[in-house]
Every structure is written in structure tokens, then in C-alpha cells.
C-alpha positions as CSV (number, residue, x, y, z in Angstrom):
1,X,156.5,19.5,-11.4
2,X,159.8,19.5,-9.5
3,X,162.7,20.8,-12.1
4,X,166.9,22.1,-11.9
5,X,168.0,24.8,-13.9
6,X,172.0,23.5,-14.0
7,X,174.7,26.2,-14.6
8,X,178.1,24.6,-15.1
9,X,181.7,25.0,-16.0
10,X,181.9,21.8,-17.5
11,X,186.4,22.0,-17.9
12,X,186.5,22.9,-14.0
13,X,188.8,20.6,-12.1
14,X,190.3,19.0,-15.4
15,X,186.8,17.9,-16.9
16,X,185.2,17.5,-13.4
17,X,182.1,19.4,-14.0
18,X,181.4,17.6,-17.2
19,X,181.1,14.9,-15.0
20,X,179.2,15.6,-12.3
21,X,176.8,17.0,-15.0
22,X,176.8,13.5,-16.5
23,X,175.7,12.1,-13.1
24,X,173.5,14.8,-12.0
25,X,171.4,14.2,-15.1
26,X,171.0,10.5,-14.7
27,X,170.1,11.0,-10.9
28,X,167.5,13.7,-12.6
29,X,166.1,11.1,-15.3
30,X,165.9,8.4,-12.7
31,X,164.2,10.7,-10.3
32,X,161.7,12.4,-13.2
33,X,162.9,15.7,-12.5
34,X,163.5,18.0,-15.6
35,X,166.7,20.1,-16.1
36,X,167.8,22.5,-18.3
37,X,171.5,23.3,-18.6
38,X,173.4,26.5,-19.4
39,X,177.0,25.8,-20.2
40,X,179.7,28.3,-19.3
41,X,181.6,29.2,-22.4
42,X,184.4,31.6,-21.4
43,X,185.9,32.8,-18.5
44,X,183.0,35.7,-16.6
45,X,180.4,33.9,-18.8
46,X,179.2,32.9,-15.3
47,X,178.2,36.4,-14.8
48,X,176.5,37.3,-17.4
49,X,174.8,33.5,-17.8
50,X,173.3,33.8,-14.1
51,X,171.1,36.2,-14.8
52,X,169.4,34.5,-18.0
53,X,169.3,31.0,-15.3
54,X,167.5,33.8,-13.0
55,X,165.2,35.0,-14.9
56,X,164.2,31.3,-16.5
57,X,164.0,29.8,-13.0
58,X,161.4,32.3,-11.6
59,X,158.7,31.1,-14.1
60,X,159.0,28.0,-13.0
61,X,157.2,26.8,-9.6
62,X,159.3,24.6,-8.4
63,X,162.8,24.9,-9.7
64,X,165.8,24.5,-7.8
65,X,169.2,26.8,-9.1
66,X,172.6,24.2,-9.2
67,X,175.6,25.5,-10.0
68,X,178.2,23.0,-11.1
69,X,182.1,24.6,-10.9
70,X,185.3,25.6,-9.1
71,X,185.3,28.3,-6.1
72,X,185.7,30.7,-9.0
73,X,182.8,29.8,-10.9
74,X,180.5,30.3,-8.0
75,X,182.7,33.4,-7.3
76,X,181.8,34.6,-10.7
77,X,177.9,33.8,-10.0
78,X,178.2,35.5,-6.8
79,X,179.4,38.7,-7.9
80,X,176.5,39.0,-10.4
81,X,174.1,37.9,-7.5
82,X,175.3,40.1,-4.7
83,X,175.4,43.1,-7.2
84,X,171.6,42.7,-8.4
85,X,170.9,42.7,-4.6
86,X,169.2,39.3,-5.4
87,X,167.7,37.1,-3.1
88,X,166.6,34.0,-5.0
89,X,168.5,30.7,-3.3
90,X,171.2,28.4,-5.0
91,X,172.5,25.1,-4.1
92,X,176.1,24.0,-5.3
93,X,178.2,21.2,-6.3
94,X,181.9,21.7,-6.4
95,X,183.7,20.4,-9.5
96,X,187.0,22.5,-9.2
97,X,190.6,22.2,-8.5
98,X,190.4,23.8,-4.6
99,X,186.6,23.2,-3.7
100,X,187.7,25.8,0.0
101,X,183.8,26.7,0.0
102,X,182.0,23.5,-0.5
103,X,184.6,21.8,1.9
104,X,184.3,24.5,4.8
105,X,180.7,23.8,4.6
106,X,180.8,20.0,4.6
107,X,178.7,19.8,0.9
108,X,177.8,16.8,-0.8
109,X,179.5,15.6,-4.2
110,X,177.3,12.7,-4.3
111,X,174.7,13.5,-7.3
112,X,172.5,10.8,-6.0
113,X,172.8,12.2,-2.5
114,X,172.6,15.9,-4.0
115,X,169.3,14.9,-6.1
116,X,167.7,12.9,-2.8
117,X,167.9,15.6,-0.3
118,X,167.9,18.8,-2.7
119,X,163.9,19.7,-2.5
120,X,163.9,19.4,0.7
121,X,167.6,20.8,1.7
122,X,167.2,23.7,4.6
123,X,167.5,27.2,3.1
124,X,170.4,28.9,4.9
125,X,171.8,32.0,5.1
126,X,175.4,31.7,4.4
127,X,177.2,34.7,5.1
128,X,180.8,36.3,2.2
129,X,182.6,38.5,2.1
130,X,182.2,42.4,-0.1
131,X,184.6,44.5,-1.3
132,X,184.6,47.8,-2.2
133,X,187.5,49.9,-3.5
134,X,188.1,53.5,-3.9
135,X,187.6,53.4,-7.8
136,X,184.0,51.9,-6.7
137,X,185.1,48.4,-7.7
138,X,183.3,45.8,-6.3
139,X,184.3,41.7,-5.5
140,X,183.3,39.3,-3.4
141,X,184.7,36.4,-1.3
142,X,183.3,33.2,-0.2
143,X,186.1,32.1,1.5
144,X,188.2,34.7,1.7
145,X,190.6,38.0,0.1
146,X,193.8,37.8,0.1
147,X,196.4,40.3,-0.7
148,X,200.9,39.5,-0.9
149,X,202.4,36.2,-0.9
150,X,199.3,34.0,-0.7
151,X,197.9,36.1,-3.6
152,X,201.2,35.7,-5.6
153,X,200.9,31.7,-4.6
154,X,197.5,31.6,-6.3
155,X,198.1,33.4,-9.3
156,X,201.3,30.8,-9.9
157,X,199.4,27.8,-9.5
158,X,197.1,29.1,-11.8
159,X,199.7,29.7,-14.4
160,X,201.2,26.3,-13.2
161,X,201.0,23.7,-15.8
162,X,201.0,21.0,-13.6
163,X,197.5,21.8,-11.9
164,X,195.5,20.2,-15.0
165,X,197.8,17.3,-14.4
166,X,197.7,16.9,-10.3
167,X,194.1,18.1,-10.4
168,X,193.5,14.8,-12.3
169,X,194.3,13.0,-9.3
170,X,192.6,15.1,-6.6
171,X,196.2,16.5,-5.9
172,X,195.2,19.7,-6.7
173,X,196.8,21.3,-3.4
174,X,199.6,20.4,-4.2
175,X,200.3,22.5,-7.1
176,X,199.4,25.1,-4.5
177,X,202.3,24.3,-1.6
178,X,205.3,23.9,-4.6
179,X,204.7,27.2,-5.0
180,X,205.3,28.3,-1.5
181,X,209.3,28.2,-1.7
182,X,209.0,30.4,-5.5
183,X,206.5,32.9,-4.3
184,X,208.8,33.6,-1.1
185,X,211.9,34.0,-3.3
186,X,209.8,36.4,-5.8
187,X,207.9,38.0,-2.8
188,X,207.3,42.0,-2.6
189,X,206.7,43.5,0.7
190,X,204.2,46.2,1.2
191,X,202.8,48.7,4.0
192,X,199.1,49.4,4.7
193,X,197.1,51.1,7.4
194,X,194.5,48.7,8.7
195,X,191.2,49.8,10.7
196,X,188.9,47.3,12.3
197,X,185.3,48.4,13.2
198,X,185.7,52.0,12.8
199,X,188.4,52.2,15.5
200,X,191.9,53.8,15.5
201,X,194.2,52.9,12.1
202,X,197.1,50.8,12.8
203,X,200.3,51.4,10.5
204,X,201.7,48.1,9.4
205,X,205.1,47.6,7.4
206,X,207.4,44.8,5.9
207,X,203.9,42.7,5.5
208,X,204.6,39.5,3.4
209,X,200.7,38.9,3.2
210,X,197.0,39.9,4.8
211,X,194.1,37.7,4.7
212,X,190.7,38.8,5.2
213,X,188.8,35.3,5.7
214,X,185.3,34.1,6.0
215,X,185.9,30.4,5.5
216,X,188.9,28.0,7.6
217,X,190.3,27.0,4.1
218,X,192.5,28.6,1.1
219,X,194.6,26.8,-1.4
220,X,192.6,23.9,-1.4
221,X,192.5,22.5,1.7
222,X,195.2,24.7,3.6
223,X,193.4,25.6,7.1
224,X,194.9,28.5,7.5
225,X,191.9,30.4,10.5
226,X,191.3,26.9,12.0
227,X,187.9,29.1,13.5
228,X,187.0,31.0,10.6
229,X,183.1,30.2,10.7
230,X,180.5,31.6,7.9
231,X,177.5,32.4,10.1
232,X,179.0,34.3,12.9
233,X,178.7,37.4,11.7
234,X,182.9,38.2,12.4
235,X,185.4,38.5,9.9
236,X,189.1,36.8,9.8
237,X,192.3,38.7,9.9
238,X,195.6,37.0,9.2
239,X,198.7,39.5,9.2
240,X,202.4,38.0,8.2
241,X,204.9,40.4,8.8
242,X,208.7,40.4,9.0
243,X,208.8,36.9,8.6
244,X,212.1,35.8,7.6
245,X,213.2,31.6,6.2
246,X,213.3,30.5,9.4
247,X,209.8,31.9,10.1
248,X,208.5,30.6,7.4
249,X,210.3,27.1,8.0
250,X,208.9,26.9,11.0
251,X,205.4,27.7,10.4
252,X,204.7,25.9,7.3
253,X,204.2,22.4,8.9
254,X,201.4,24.2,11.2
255,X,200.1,25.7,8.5
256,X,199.9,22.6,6.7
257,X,199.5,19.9,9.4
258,X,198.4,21.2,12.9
259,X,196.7,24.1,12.3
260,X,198.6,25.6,15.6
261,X,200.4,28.2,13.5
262,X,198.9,30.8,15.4
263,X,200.7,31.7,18.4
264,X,204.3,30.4,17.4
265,X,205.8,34.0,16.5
266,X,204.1,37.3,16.6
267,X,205.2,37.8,13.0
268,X,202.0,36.0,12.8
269,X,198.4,37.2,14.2
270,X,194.9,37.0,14.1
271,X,192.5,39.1,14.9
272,X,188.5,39.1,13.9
273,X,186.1,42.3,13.9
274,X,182.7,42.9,11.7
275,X,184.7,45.2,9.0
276,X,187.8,46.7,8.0
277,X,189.4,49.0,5.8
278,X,192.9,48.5,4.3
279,X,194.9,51.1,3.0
280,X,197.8,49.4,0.8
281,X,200.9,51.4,-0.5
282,X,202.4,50.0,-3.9
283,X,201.5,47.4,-5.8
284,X,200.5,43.9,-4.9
285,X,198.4,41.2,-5.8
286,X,195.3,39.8,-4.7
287,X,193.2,37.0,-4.6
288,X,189.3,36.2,-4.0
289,X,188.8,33.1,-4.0
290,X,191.4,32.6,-6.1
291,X,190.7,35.0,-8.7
292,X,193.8,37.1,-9.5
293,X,193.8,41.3,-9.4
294,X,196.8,43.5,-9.4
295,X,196.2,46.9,-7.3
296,X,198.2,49.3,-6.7
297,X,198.2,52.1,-3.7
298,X,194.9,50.9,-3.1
299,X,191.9,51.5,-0.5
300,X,189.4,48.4,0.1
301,X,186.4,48.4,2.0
302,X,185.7,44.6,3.6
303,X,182.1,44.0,5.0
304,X,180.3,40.8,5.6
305,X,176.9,40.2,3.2
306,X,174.4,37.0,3.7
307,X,173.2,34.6,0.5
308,X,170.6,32.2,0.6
309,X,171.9,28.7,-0.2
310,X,169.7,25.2,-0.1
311,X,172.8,23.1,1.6
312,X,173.2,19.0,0.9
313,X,175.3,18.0,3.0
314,X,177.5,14.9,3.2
């Protein structure tokens, strides 16, 4: 018998994922297909609770693993995935503030649709982002790492008491772009030493932010690689660097509207490659996925790793 073993954050994206659990269990009811739900408790929970949803789903025959969150929650149950080196596939709702991965993707938050087409949903291989630090840390990405003034954007939304509020109204974002003008004001510059592919280092300074991309989208929505693409096997970087107001002025509408920001200054770049290593002096934040380190004189290790996900699409 056909069955769902649901993992879900049920206060993501101000109450969101309690209700898309409401309507993914009527959809199962209707439907005769059993569930059973684990319910994210506390922040990491995800990462411990994937493996108990792991181990329960592989006694049964013909179970289906939903998760039911925010980018971070599925960040969280990707870290704990990628770390076991397991292989079993997942299928995804979003219920979160930003939803970057389910909308880069083009996924479904239609329960009925979701519960219709999940069984037989192709299996794909969808391809993050690992990283590895000197202190043998390890995080992923499924949209993207970020380390500066985008990674100081996302830590003040997060802190922002407004996002609950906004998030209410699917204005999530915008929590995310009034923070633009603050995190400028408050930025700290750093240096780093950047090599792509195993080829020569390149010694950058005055950089606002980096971006090490997998997905278009950060932010919730902001495009900022218009031709990021999971399943081509390259990696996005985005490099901001002596960029003054005017700069910043100038590029923001782009960023936000056009998605033609590329090519208006060379305080701007983009380049793609298959790995990199980033050597960063001082301290700076950064972001996967949204989820907020502070490092400091630090040495990462970016590589592209592949996950099995049944996809319903729109």
C-alpha cells in the first residue's frame, strides 16, 4: 500500500507548513494513502529527525519521503543526508518565507497536485552545493553560499521582526531588500584568494560580497545568476568589489528588476567553473541558504554533489 512519511516545520513561513500539512493530509485521506508525520520541534531537529523518517521509510514498500519547510529546513535535512552519503529520494513542498529552491525548480504547492502526481513524479538528480572548511566543517547549499553583504542582509532579515509580519502576506522579500540600504551602511570589506578548478589563485581586495551559486535565486526571489542551472554540473561565481553608492544605486534595479546587472560595471562579475577554493582574511559572515555562520580567516572548499529528488512540478 502506497504511504508518505511527512517531515515538517509546521511554524515555517508564519504557520505555512502547518498548513500545507493540513491539506496534504486531506489530499492523503481522500486518496487512501497513509502518512505518518514527524514534527520538527527546535531549530537542527531536522537533522537529527531525518534519520529516524529514514530508517522508518525503508520498511515500508512503497513510501514516498515529503518534507514540508523553508529553504532551511530542507537545508537542515540535506546536511544530515549528504553527510550519511545517503541515497534514498525526497520530494518537497516549500512552506517558508524565501522558497529560492522550490522556485528555481518550478515545484508544486498545490497538495492536491503534489498528492496526484507524487507516485509517479520522475526521480531526478538534482545537483548542491558542499562545503568544506579547514577545521573539517562541513555545509551544504541548495541554492547557493554566500559570504559579505548578502550574508549580513540575510542574517538581518532574520533578526527582522517584520518578516513574521510580511511573510503573512507572501511579502517575504521584502523584508529582505529594506535591508539592503542598513547592511551597506554596516558593511565590512574583506580580502580573499580565490581559485577556480585547480588553476592559478587570484588575490581579490575591497570585496563587499562573494556568491558561490547553484540556483538563479537568493533572498527570496532576487535573481541574482539569471543562468544559474542545477543540473549542469558548473558552479556560479558572483564577486562585488569596490562598489561604491553610486554602484550600488545603479545596480540595484537590475538586480531586482532586469536581471541585466551583469555587465554594467566591472565591480561586478561572473564567472562559473566545477570548484573553488576561497581563502578569506578576517572575519565575515555567511550564508547557506540562508542559514547564518560567522568565520573568520577562513579556508572553504566548494564542490558540486547530486541528490535524488521525485519533482512535482507546477
Amino acid at each position: 500500500m502506497r504511504s508518505i512519511s511527512i517531515l515538517v516545520y509546521l511554524d515555517s513561513g508564519a504557520r505555512t507548513g502547518r498548513r500545507v500539512l493540513s491539506s496534504l493530509k486531506t489530499n492523503c485521506n481522500k486518496k487512501k494513502i497513509k502518512f505518518k508525520v514527524y514534527k520538527t520541534e527546535y531549530k537542527n531537529h531536522a537533522k537529527t529527525l531525518i534519520k529516524t523518517v529514514i530508517e522508518e521509510s525503508r520498511k515500508k514498500e512503497k513510501d514516498r519521503i515529503v518534507i514540508i519547510g523553508g529553504d532551511g529546513t530542507l537545508n537542515e535535512c540535506m546536511s544530515t543526508l549528504s553527510k550519511l552519503k545517503e541515497k534514498i529520494p525526497i520530494s518537497y513542498i516549500s512552506a517558508g518565507t524565501g522558497n529560492d529552491f522550490s522556485r528555481a525548480l518550478n515545484l508544486t504547492e498545490d497538495c492536491n497536485r503534489f498528492i496526484n502526481n507524487l507516485f509517479e513524479a520522475d526521480k531526478r538528480e538534482i545537483e548542491f552545493l558542499k562545503i568544506k572548511d579547514k577545521e573539517e566543517n562541513n555545509y551544504v547549499a541548495m541554492n547557493g553560499v554566500g559570504i559579505g553583504f548578502d550574508a549580513m542582509i540575510a542574517h538581518m532579515t532574520n533578526e527582522s521582526k517584520k518578516k513574521k509580519l510580511l511573510s503573512k502576506f507572501n511579502l517575504s522579500s521584502l523584508t529582505y531588500k529594506l535591508k539592503i540600504i542598513s547592511a551597506y551602511i554596516n558593511r565590512k570589506l574583506f580580502s580573499a584568494k580565490i581559485i577556480e578548478d585547480d588553476k592559478k589563485e587570484k588575490y581579490h581586495k575591497n570585496i563587499l560580497f562573494v556568491s558561490f551559486m547553484k540556483n538563479p535565486y537568493f533572498g527570496g526571489g532576487i535573481k541574482i545568476v539569471p543562468t544559474a542551472k542545477n543540473d549542469d554540473g558548473k558552479i556560479s561565481l558572483v564577486i562585488a568589489k569596490n562598489v561604491n553608492v553610486i554602484d550600488l544605486i545603479r545596480l540595484i534595479p537590475h538586480v531586482l528588476k532586469t536581471g541585466k546587472h551583469f555587465g554594467k560595471t566591472e565591480k561586478l562579475t561572473l564567472n562559473t567553473a566545477k570548484k573553488f577554493k576561497i581563502e578569506i582574511e578576517g572575519s565575515s559572515y555567511m550564508q547557506t541558504d540562508g542559514e547564518i555562520n560567522v568565520i573568520e580567516n577562513s579556508s572553504l572548499e566548494i564542490n558540486i554533489s547530486k541528490y535524488p529528488f521525485y519533482i512535482v512540478e507546477k
